[in-house]
N, C-alpha and C positions, 0 to 999 in steps of 0.2 A: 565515614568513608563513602559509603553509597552515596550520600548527597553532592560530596562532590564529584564524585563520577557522572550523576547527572548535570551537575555545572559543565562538565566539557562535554557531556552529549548534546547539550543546546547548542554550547556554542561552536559543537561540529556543522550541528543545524543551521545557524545563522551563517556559516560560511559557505552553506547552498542555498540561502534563501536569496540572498544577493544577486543571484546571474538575473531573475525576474520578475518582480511583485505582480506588475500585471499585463501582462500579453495580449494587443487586440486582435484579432484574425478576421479581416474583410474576406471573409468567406463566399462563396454564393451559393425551387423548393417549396412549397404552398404553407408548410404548417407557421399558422399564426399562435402566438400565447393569449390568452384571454385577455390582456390587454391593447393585444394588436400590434405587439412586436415582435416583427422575428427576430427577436435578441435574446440568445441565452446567457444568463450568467451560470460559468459552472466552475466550479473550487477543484481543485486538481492538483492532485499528491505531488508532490518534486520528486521523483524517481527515473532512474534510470530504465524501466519497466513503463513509465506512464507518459511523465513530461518534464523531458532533459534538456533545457537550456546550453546549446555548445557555448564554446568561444567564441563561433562567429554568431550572424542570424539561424541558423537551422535549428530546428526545436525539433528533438525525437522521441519517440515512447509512441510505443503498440494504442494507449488508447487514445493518444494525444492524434494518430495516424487516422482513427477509427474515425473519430469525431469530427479529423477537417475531410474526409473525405463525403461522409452523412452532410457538412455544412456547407462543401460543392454540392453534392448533387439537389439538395433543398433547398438553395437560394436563403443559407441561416448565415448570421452574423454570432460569433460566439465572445464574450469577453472572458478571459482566464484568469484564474485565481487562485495563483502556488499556493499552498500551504504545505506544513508539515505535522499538523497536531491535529488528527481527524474527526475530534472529539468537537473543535472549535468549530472544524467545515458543516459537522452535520446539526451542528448547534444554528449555525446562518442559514442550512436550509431549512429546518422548522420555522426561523423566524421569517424568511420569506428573500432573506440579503440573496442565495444563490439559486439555481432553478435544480442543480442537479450535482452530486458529491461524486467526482471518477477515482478512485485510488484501490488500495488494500482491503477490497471490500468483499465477505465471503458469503455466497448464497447460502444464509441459516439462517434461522427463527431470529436469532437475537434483534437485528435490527427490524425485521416488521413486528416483530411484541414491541416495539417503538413508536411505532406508525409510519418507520418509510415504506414505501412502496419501492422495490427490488426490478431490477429490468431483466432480462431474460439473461442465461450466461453468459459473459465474453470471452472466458477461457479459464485453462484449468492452474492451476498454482498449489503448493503445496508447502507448510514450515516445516524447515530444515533448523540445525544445529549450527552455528556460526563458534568455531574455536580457532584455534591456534596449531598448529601442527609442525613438529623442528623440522626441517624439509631434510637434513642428515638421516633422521632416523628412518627407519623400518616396521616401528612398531605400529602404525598408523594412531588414531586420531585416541584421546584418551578417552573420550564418551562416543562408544562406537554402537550404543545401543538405546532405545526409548527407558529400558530397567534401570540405565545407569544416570540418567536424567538427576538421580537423589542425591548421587553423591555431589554436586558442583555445590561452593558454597555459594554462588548466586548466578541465577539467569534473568542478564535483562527482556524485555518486551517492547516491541512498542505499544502505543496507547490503545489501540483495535481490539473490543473486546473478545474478537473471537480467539486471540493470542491466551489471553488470562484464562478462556472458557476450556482450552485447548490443555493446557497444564495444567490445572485444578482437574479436569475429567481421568488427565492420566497418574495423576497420584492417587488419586480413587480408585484405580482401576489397578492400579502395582500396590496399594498398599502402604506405599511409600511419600517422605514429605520432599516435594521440590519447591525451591529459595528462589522463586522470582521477583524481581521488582522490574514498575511500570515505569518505562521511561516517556513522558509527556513530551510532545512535539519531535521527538527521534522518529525516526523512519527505518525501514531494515536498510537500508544505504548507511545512514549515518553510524546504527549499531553492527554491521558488519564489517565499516572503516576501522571503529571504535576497536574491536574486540582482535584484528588483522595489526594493529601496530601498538596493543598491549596497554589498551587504557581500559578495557571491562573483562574479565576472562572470559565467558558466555555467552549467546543471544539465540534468539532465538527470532527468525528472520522470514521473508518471503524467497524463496528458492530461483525464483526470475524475477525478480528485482537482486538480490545478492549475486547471480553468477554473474550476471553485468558485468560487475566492477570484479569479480573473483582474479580476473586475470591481470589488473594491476594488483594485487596482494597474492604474493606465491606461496604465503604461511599461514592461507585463508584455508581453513576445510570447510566443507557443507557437503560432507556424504552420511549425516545421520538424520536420517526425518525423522518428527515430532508427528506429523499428521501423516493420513490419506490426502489423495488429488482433492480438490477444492476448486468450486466452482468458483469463480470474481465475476462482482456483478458491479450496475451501480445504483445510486439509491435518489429517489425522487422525493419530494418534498410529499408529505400526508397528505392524499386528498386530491393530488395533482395525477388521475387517474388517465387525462388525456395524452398528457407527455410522455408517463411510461407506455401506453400504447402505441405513441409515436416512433419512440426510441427501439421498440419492438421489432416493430416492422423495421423500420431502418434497418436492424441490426440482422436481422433477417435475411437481405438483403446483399451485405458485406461481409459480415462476418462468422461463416462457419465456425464454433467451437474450437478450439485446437488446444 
């Protein structure tokens, strides 16, 4: 049964993958790359939090916003790179395919015990609970607490370690065993469509990437966090020491915290 519930969370996936594979943005800045282009390639989550392809041409998302604004005022050329499986994105920037990973990315150890290099914060995010709630009733949501996390027989994830690291620390921490399974290539977009029109019971999700869309699904809940506030950051290729100081100061710049 879990297998094929992840069969239609891909192919939830593949039906956002479509609106853009790759986006060029003739952007308009001094910083050159070591090989003397200002061209970045950066991989970027499909999210309605990041970079939301409409119907028409306008492309939205806070860091998709961030980035053409840093690629005015730098005179940078950026080429985009949807993905959905963030496991693949940060796999192309070790190998050198992208210059920098923007998505669901959480300022903690896990990914520099890696070797990416973390750029300073962009804002705060938080996992929340993704269920189902009968809009008749009263009794509110059936897991209305992190204790109660044990009883669900399964919570999906997406693929972001910090999601796995998140659930594993809080069953340690109650004592208690929680049933999650990793869904590859889902997004919390695609697992809070997913678990809103009754094809996963559970998820476990990003809290501004899910309320997004909360307001087309009215038998979406997400009033039980799983985590504290969380930094999102994003992640530079090992070694690539210049870029994340560039990105810094950029960010500096335009971007206060929020």
């Amino acid at each position: 049964m879990p297998a094929v519930i992840i069969l239609f969370i891909l192919a939830v996936s593949g039906v956002s993958v479509y609106r853009h594979f790759s986006q060029r943005s003739q952007l308009v800045a001094g910083f050159e790359r070591p090989d003397g282009r200002n061209v970045l390639s950066v991989a970027i989550e499909l999210s309605p939090q990041t970079y939301d392809p409409s119907p028409g041409d306008t492309i939205l998302g806070y860091d998709y916003a961030l980035l053409s604004r840093i690629a005015r005022e730098h005179k940078l050329d950026i080429v985009y790179h949807p993905y959905t499986d963030v496991e693949a994105a940060l796999h192309g920037l070790k190998t050198g395919k992208y210059d920098l990973v923007v998505g669901d990315l959480t300022s903690t150890t896990d990914l520099r015990e890696r070797g990416y290099i973390l750029t300073r914060e962009v804002y705060l995010d938080k996992q929340v609970l993704a269920q189902r709630v009968d809009t008749a009733s009263e009794s509110g949501p059936a897991i209305d607490s992190q204790l109660k996390l044990g009883s669900a027989d399964t919570i999906y994830v997406p693929s972001g370690v910090h999601y796995r690291r998140r659930l594993s620390n809080l069953a340690a921490e109650t004592g208690d065993t929680i049933h999650f399974v990793e869904a590859p290539g889902a997004t919390s977009e695609h697992l809070a469509i997913a678990v809103a029109i009754g094809e996963i019971p559970y998820a476990v999700v990003s809290e501004e990437a899910a309320r997004k869309i909360a307001a087309d699904y009215p038998v979406l809940n997400l009033s039980t966090p799983v985590s504290f506030s969380m930094f999102q950051t994003w992640a530079v290729a090992p070694g690539d020491s210049l870029l994340a100081d560039s990105l810094n100061a950029w960010l500096d710049a335009v971007a206060p915290v929020r």
